[in-house]
Backbone of each chain as ProteinMPNN parsed JSONL, in Angstrom:
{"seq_chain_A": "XXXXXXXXXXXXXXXXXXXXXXXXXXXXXXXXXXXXXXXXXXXXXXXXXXXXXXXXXXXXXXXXXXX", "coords_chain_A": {"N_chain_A": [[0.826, -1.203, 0.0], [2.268, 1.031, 0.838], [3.622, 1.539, -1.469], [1.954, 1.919, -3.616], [0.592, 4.145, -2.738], [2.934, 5.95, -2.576], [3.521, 6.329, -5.292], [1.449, 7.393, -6.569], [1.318, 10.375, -5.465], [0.541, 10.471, -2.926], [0.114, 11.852, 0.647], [0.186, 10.058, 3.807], [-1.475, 11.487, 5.409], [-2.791, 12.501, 3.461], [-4.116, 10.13, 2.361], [-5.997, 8.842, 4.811], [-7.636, 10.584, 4.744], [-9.048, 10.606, 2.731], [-9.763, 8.113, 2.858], [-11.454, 7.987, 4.959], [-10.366, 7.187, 7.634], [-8.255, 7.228, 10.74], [-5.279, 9.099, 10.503], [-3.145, 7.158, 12.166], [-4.129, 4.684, 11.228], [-3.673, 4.41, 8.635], [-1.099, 4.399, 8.947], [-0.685, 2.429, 10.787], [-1.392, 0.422, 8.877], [0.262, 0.362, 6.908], [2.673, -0.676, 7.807], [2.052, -2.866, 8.598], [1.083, -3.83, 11.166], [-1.38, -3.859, 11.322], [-4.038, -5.781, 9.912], [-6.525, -4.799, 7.723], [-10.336, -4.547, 7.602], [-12.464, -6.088, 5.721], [-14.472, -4.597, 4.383], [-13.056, -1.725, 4.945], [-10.775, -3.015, 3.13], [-11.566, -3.036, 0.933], [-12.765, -0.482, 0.213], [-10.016, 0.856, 0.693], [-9.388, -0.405, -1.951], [-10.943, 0.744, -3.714], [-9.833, 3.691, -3.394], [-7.192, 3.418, -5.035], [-7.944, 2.631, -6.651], [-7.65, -0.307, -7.799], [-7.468, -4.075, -7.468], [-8.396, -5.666, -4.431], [-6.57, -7.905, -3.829], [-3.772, -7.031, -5.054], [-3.422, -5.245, -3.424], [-2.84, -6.552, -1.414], [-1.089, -8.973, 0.96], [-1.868, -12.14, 0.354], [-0.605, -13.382, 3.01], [-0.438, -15.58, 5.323], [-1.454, -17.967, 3.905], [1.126, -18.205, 1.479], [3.002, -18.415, 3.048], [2.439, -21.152, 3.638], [2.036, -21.998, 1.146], [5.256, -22.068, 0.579], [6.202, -24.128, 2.672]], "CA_chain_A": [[0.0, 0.0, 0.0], [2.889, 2.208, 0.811], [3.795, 1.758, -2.769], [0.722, 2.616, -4.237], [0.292, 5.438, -2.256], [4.027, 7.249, -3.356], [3.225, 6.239, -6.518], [0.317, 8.867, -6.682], [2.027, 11.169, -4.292], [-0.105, 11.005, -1.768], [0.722, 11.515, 1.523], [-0.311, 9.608, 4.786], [-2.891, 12.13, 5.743], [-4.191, 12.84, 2.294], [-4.914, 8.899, 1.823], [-6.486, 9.073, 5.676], [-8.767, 11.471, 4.723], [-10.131, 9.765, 1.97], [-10.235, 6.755, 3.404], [-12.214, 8.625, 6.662], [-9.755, 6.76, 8.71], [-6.996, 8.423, 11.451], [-3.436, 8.707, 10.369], [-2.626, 5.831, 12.944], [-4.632, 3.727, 10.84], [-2.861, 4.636, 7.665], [0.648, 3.634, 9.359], [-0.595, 0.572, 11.657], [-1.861, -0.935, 7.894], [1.604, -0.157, 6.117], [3.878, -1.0, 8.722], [1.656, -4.62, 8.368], [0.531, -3.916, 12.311], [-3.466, -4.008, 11.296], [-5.269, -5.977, 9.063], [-7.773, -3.486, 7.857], [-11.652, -5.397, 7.559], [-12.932, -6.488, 3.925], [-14.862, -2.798, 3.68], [-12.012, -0.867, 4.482], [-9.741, -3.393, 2.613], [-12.278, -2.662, -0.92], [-12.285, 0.985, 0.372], [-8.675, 1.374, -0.052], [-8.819, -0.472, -3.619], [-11.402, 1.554, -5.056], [-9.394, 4.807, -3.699], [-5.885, 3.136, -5.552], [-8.494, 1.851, -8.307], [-7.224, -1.768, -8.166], [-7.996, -5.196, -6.853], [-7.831, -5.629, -3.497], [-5.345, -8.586, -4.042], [-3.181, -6.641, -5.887], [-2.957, -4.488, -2.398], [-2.41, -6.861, 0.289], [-0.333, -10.235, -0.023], [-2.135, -13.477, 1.551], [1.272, -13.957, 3.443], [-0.39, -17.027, 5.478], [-0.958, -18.911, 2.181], [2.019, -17.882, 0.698], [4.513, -19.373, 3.752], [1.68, -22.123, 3.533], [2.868, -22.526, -0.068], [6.774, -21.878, 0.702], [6.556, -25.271, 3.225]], "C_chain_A": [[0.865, 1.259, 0.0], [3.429, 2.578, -0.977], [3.194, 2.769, -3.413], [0.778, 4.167, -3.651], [1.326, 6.643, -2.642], [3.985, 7.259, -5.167], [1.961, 7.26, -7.279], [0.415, 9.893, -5.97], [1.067, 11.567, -3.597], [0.512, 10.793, -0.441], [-0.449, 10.424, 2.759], [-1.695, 9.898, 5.208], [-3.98, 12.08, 4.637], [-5.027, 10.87, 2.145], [-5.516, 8.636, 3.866], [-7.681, 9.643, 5.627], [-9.433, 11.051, 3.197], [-10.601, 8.369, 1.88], [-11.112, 7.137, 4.64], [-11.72, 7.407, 7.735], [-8.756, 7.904, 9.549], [-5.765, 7.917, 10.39], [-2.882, 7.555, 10.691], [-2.738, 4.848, 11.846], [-3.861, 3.323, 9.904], [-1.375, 3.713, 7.722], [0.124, 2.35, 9.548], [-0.392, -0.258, 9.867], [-0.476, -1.334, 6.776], [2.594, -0.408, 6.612], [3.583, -2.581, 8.728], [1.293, -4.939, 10.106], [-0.606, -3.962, 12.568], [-3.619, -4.526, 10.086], [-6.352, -5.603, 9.09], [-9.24, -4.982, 7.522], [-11.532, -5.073, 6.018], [-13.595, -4.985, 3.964], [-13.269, -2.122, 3.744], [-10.872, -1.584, 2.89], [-10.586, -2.876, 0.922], [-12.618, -1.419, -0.85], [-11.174, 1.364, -0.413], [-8.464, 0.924, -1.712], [-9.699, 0.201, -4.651], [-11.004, 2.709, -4.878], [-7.969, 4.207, -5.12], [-6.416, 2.748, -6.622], [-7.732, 0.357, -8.823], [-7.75, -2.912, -7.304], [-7.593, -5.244, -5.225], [-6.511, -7.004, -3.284], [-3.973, -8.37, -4.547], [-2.612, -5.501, -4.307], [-1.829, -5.043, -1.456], [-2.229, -8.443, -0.298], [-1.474, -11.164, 1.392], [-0.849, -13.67, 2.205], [1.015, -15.592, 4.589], [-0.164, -18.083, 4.488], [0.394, -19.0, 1.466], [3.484, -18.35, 1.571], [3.832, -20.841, 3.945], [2.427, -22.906, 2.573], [4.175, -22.825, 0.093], [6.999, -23.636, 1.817], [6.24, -26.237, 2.524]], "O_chain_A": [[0.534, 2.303, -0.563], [3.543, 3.693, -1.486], [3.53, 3.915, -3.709], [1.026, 5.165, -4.328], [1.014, 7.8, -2.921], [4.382, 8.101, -5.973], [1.858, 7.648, -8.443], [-0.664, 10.46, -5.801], [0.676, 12.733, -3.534], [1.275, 9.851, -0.23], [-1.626, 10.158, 2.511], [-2.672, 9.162, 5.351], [-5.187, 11.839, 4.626], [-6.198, 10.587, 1.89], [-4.926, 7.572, 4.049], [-8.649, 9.316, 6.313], [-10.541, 11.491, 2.892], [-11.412, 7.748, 1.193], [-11.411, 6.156, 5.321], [-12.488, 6.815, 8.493], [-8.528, 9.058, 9.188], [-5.485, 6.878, 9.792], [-2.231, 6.886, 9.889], [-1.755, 4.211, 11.468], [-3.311, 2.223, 9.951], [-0.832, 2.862, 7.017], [0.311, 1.374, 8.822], [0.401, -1.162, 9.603], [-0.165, -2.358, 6.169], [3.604, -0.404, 5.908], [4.464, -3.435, 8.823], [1.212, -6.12, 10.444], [-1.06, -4.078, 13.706], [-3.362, -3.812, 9.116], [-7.177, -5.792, 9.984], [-8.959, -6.155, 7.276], [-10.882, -4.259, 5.362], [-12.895, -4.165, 3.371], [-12.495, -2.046, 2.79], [-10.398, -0.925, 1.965], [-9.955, -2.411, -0.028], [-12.865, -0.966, -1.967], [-11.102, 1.887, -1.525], [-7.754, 1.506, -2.532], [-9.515, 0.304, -5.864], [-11.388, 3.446, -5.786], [-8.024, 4.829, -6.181], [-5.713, 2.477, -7.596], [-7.37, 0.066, -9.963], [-8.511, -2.602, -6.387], [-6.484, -4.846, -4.871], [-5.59, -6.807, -2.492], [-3.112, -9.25, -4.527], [-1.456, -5.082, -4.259], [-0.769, -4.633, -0.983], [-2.728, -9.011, -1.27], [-1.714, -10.977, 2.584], [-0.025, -14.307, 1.549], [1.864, -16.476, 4.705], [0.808, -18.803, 4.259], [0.635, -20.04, 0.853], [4.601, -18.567, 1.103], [4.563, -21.731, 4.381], [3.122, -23.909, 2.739], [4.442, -23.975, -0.256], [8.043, -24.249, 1.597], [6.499, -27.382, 2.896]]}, "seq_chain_B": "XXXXXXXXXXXXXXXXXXXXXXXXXXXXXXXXXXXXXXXXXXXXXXXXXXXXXXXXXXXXXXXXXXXXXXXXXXXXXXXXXXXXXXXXXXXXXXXXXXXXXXXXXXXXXXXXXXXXXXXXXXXXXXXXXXXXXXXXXXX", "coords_chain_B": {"N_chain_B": [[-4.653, 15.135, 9.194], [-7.055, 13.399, 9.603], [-9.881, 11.581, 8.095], [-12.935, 12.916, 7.573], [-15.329, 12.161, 8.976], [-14.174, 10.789, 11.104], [-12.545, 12.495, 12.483], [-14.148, 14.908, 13.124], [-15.657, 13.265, 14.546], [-13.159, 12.859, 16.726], [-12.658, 15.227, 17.533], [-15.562, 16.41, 18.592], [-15.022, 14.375, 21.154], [-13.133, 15.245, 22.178], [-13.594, 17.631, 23.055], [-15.932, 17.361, 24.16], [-15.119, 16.326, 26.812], [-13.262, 17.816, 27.738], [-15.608, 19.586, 28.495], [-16.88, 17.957, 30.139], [-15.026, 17.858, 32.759], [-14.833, 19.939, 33.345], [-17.155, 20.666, 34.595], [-17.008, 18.423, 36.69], [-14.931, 19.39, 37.95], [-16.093, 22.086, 38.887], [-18.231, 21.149, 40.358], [-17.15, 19.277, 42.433], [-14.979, 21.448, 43.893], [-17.197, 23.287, 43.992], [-18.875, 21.771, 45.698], [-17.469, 21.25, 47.974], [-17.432, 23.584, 48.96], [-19.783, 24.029, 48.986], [-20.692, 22.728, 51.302], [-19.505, 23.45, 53.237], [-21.266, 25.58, 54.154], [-22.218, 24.388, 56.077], [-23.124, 22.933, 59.572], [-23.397, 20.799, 60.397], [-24.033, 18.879, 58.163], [-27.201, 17.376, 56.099], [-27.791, 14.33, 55.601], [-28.722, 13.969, 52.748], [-28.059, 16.226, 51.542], [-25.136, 15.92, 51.524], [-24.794, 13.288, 50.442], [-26.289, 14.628, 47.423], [-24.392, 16.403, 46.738], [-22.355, 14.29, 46.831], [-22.917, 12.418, 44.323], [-23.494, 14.801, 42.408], [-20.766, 15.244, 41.895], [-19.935, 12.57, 40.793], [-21.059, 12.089, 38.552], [-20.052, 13.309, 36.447], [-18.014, 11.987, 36.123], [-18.882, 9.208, 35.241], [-20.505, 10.075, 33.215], [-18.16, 10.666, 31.194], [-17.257, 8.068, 30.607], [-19.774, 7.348, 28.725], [-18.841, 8.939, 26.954], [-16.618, 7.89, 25.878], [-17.997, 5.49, 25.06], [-19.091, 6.51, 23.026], [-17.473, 7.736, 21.388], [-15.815, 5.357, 20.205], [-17.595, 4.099, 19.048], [-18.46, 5.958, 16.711], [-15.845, 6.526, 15.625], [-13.053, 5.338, 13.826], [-11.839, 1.745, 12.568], [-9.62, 0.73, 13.226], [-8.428, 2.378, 15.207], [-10.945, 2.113, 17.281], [-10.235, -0.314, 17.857], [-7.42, -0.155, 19.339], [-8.379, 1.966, 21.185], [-10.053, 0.168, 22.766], [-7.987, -2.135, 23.303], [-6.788, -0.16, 25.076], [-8.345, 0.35, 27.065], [-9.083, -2.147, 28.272], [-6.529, -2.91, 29.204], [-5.741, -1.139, 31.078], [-8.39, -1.196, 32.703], [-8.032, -4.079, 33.466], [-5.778, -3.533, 35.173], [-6.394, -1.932, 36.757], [-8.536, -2.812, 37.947], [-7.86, -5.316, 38.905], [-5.808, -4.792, 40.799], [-7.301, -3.442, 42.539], [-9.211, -5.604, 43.904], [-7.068, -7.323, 44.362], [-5.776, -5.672, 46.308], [-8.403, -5.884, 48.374], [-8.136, -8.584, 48.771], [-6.071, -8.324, 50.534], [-6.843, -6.834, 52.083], [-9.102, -7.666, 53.413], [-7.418, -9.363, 54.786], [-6.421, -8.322, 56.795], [-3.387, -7.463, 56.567], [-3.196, -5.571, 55.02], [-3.816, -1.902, 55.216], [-6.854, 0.238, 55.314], [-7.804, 1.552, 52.18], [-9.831, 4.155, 50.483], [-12.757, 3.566, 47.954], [-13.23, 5.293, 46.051], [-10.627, 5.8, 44.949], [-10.256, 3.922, 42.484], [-11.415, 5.101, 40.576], [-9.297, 7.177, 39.696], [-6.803, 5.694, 39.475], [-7.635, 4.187, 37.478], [-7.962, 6.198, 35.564], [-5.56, 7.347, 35.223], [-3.52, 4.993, 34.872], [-4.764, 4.769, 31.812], [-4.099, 6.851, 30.517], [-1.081, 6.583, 30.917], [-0.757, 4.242, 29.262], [-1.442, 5.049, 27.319], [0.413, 6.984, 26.678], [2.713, 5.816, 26.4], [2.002, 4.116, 24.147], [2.058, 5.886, 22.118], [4.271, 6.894, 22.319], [6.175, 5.578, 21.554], [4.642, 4.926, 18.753], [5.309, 7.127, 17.75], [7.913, 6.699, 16.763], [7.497, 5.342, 14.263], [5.876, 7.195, 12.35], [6.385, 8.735, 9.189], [8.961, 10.558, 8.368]], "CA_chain_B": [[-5.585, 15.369, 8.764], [-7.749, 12.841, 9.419], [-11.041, 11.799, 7.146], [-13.938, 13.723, 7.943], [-16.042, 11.781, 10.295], [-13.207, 10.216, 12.115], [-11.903, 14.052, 12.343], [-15.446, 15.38, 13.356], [-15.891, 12.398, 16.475], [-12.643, 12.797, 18.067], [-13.081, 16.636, 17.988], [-16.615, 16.037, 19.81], [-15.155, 13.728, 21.964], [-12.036, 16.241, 22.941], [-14.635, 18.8, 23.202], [-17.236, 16.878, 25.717], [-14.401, 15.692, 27.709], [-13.487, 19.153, 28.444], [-16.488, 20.5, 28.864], [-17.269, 17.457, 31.276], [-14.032, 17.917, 33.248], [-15.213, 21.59, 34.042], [-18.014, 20.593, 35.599], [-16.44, 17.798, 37.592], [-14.136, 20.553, 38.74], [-17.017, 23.011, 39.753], [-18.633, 20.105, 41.146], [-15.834, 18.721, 43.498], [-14.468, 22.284, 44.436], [-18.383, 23.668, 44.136], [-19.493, 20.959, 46.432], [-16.885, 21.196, 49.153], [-17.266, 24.987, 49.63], [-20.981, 24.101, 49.779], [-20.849, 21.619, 52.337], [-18.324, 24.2, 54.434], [-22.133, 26.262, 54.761], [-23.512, 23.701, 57.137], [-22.186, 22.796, 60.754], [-23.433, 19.386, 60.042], [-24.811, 18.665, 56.115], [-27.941, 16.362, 56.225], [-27.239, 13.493, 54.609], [-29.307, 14.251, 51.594], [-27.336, 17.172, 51.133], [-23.615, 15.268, 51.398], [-25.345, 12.984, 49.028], [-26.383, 15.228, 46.706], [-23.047, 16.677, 46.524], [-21.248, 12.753, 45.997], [-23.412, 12.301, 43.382], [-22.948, 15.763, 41.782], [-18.93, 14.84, 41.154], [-19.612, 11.196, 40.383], [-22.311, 12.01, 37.45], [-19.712, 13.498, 35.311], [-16.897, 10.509, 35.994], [-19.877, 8.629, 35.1], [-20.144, 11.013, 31.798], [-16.605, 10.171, 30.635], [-17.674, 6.51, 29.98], [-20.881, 7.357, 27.649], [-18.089, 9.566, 25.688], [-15.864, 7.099, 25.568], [-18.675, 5.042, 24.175], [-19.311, 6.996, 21.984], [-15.959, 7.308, 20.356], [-15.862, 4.1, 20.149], [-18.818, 3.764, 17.875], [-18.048, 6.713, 16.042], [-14.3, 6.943, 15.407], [-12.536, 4.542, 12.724], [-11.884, 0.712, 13.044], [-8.167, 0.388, 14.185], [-8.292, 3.599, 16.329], [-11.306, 1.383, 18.403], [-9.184, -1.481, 18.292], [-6.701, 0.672, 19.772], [-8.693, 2.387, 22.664], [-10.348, -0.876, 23.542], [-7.289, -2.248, 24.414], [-6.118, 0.643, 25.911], [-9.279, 0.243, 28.249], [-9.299, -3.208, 28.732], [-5.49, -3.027, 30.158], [-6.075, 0.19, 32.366], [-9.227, -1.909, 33.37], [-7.977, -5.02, 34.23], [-4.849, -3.704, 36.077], [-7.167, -1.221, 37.89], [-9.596, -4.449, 39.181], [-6.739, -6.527, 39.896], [-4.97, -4.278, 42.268], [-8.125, -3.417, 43.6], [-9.56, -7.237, 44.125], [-5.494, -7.971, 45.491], [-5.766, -4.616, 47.692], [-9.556, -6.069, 48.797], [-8.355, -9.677, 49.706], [-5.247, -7.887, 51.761], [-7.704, -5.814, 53.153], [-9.622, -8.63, 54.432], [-6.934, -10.712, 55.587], [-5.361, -7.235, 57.394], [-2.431, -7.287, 56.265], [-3.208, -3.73, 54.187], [-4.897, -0.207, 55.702], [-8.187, 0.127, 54.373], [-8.207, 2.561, 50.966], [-11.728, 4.522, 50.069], [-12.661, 2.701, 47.043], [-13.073, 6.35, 45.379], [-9.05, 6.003, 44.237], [-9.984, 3.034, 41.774], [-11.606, 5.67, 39.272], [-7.949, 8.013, 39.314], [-5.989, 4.968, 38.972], [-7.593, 3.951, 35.989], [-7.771, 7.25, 34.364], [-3.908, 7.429, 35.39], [-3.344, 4.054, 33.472], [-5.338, 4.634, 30.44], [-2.935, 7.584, 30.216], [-0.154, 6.289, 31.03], [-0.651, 3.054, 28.083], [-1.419, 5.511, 25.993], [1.389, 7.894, 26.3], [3.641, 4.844, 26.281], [1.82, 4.025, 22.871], [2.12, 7.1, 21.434], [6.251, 7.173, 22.582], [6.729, 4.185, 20.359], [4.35, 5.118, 17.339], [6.171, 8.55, 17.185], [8.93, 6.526, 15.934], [7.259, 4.636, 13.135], [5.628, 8.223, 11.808], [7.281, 8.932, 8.968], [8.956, 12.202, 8.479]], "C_chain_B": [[-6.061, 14.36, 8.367], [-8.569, 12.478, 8.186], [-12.069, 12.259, 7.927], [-14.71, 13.119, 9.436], [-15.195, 11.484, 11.161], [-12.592, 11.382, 13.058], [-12.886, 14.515, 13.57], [-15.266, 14.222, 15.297], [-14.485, 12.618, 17.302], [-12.34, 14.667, 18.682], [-14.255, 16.755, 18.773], [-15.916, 15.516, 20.643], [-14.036, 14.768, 22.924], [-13.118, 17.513, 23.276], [-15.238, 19.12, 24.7], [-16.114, 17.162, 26.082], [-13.832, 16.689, 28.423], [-14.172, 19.771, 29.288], [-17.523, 19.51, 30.463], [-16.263, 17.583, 32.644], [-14.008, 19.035, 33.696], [-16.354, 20.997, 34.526], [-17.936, 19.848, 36.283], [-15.815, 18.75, 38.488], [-14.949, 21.294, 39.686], [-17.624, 22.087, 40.707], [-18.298, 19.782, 43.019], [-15.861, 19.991, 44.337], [-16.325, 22.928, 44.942], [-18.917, 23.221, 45.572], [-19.11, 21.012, 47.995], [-17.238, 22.318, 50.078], [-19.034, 24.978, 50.323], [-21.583, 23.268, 50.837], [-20.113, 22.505, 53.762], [-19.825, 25.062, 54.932], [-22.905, 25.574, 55.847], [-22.363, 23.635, 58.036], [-22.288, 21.368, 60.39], [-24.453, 19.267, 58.403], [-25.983, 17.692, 56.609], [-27.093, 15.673, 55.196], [-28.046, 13.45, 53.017], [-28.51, 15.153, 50.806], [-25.576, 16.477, 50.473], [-24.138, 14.537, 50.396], [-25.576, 13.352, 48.172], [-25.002, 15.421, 45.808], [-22.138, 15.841, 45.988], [-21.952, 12.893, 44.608], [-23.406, 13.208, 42.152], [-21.764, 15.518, 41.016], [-18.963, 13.909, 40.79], [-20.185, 11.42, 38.867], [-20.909, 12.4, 36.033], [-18.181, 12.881, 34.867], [-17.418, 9.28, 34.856], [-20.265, 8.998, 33.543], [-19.433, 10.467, 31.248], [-17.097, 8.741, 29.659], [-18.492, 6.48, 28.623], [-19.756, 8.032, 26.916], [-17.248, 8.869, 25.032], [-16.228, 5.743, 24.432], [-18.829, 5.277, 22.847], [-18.725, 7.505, 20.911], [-15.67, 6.3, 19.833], [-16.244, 3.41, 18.912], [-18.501, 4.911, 16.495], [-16.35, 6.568, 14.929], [-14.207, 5.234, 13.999], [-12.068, 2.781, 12.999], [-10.389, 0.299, 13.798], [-8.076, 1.434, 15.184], [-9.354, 2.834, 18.011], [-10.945, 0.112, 18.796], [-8.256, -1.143, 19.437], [-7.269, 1.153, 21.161], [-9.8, 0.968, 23.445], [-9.134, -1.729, 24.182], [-6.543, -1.878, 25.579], [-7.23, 0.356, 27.277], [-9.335, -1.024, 29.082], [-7.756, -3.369, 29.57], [-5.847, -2.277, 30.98], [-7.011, -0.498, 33.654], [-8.873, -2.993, 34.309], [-6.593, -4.766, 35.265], [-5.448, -2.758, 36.978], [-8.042, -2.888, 38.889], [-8.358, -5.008, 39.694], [-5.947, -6.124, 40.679], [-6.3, -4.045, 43.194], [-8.711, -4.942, 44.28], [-8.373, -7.65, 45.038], [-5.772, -7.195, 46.527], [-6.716, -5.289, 48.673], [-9.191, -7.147, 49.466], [-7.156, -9.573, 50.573], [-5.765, -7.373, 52.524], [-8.778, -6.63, 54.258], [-9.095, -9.349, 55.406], [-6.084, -9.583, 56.832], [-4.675, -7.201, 57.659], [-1.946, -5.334, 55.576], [-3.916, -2.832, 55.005], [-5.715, -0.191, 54.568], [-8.107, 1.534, 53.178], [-9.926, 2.712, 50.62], [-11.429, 3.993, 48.643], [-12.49, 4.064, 45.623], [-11.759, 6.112, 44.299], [-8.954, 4.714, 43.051], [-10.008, 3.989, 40.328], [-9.741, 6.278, 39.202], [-7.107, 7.275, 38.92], [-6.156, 4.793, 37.46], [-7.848, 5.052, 34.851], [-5.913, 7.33, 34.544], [-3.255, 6.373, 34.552], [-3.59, 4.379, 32.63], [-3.978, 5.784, 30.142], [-1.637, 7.322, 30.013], [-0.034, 5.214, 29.834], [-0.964, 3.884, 27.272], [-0.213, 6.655, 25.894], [2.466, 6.515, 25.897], [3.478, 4.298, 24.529], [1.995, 4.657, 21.911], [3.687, 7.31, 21.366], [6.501, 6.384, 21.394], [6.105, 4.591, 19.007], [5.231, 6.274, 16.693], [7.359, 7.862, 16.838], [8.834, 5.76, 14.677], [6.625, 5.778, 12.083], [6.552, 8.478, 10.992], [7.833, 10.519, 8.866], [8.547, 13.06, 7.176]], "O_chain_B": [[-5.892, 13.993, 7.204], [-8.139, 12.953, 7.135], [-12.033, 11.921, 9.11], [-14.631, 13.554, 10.585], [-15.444, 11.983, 12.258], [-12.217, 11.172, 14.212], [-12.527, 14.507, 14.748], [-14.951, 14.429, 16.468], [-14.585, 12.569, 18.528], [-11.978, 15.121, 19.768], [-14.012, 17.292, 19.854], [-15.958, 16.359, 21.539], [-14.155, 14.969, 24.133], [-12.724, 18.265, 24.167], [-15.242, 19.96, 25.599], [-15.773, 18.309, 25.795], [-13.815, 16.608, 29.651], [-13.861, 20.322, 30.344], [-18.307, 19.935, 31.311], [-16.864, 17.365, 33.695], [-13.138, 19.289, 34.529], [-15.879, 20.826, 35.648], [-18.826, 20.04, 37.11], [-16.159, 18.879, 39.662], [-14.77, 21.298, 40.904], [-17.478, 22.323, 41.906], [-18.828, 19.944, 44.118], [-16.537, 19.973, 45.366], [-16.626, 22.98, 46.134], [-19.303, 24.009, 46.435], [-19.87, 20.901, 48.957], [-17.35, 22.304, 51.304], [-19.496, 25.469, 51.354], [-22.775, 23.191, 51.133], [-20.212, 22.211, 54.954], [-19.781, 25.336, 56.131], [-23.924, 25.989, 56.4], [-21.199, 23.966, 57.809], [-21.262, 20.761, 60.083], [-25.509, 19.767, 58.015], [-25.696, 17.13, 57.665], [-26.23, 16.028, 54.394], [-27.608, 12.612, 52.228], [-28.272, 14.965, 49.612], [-25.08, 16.575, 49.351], [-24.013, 15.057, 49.287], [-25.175, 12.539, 47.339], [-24.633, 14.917, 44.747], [-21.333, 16.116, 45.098], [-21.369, 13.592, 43.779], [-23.337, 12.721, 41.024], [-21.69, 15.554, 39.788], [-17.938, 13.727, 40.132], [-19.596, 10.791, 37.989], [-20.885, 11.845, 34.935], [-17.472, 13.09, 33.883], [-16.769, 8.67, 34.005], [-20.293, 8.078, 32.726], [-19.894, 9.536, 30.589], [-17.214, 8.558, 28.447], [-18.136, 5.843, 27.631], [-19.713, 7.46, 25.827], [-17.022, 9.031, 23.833], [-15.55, 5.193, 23.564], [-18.743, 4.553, 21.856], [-19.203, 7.704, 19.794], [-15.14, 6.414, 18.727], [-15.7, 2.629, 18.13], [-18.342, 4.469, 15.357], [-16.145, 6.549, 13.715], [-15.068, 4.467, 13.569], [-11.955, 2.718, 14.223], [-10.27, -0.379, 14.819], [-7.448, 1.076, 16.18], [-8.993, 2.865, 19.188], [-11.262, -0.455, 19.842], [-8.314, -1.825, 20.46], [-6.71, 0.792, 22.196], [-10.164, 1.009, 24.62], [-9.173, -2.029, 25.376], [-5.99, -2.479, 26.5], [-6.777, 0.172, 28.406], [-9.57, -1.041, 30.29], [-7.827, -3.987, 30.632], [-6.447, -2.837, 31.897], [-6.785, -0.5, 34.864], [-9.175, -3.037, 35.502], [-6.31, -5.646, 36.079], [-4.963, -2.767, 38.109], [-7.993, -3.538, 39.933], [-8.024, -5.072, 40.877], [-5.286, -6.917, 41.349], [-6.351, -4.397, 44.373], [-8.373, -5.112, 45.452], [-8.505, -8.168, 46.147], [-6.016, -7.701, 47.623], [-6.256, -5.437, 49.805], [-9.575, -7.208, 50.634], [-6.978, -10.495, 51.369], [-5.363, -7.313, 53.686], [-9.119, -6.352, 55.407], [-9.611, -9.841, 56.409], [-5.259, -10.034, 57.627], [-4.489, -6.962, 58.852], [-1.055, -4.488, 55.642], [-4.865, -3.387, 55.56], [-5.51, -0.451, 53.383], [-8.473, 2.606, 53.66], [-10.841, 1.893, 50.533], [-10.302, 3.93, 48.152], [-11.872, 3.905, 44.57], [-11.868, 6.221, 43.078], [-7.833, 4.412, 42.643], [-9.239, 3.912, 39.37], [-8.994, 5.569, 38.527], [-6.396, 7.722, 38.02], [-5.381, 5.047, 36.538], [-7.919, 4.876, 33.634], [-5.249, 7.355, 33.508], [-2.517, 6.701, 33.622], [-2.546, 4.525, 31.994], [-2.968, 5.403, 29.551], [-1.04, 7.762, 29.03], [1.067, 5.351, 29.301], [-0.758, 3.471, 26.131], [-0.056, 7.154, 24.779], [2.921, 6.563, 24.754], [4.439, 4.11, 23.783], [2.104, 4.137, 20.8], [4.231, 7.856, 20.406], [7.061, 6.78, 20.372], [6.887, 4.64, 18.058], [5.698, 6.353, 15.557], [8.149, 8.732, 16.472], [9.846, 5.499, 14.026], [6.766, 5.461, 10.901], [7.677, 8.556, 11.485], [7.182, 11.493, 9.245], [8.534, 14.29, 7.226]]}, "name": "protein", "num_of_chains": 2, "seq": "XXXXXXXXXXXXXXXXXXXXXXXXXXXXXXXXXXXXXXXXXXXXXXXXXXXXXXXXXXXXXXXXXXXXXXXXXXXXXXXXXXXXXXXXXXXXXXXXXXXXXXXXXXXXXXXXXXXXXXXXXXXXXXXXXXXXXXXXXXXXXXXXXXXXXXXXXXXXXXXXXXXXXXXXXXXXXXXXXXXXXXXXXXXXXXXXXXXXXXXXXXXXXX"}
């Protein structure tokens, strides 16, 4: 998400405030300290205009897969 | 700079919390000076008066609620656990204090000092939270 987000130069706040979340929230979700809920999570992909899979990695599945 | 509603509720809630925290004040200080007009207070009166300062302790909570409900989904993630620690280390000293107090080993404490503790915790886990996020903020 932090990608996405310098990739359209937005900052922290500005994608906060169109997500009508706090700042905190913003960080906790790109630091990988909150998994945001399925609304917010299809929130944030129709602000970034992409899939929400394309946001956020399954990372259980994916060390699931890796064993 | 928040998003709007999220913005909007914790500005209400900093608002009340103020504006309840002044009338606790008048309350308390209100209450004492008007208890200094009697030689002896009926007890209706001294009652009155507890009840006066408790109502807007008592306040706090419904605001807190109501942030809660309001505010954004990791932020009430966030002050629920802030409450639920504050909480449970407020009960559990009081409950430990209570079964020292039975076995009299401890001097008896008015139970009054459970609310200050746990506004003194919640503070305290949240400044402590706030020490640490201020270093993941970026610049």
């Amino acid at each position: 998400m932090k990608l996405l987000r310098a990739e359209r130069g937005l900052s922290q706040a500005k994608l906060a405030e169109l997500l009508d979340v706090s700042r905190q929230s913003v960080i906790a979700i790109e630091t990988g300290k909150y998994d945001p809920s399925l609304p917010l999570a299809f929130k944030i992909a129709r602000v970034f205009e992409t899939s929400i899979e394309k946001i956020f990695e399954d990372t259980e599945n994916a060390s699931e897969a890796a064993e | 700079m928040a998003g709007q509603s999220v913005r909007l509720a914790n500005k209400r809630y900093r608002r009340d919390f103020a504006l309840t925290m002044v009338v606790y004040v008048v309350a308390v200080i209100g209450g004492a000076f008007f208890l200094k007009t009697f030689d002896t207070p009926p007890v209706w009166v001294s009652a009155l008066v507890a009840l006066a300062s408790s109502i807007p302790v008592i306040f706090v909570f419904v605001l807190m609620g109501r942030l809660l409900r309001e505010t954004d989904e990791y932020t009430r993630l966030r002050q629920t656990e802030v409450l639920l620690l504050a909480g449970g280390i407020t009960l559990s000293l009081c409950v430990t204090w209570g079964f020292l107090e039975m076995a009299e080993i401890v001097p008896h404490i008015t139970s009054f000092w459970a609310g200050p503790l746990f506004f003194f915790l919640m503070g305290m886990v949240q400044l402590g939270r706030s020490l640490v996020e201020k270093k993941e903020i970026e610049t």
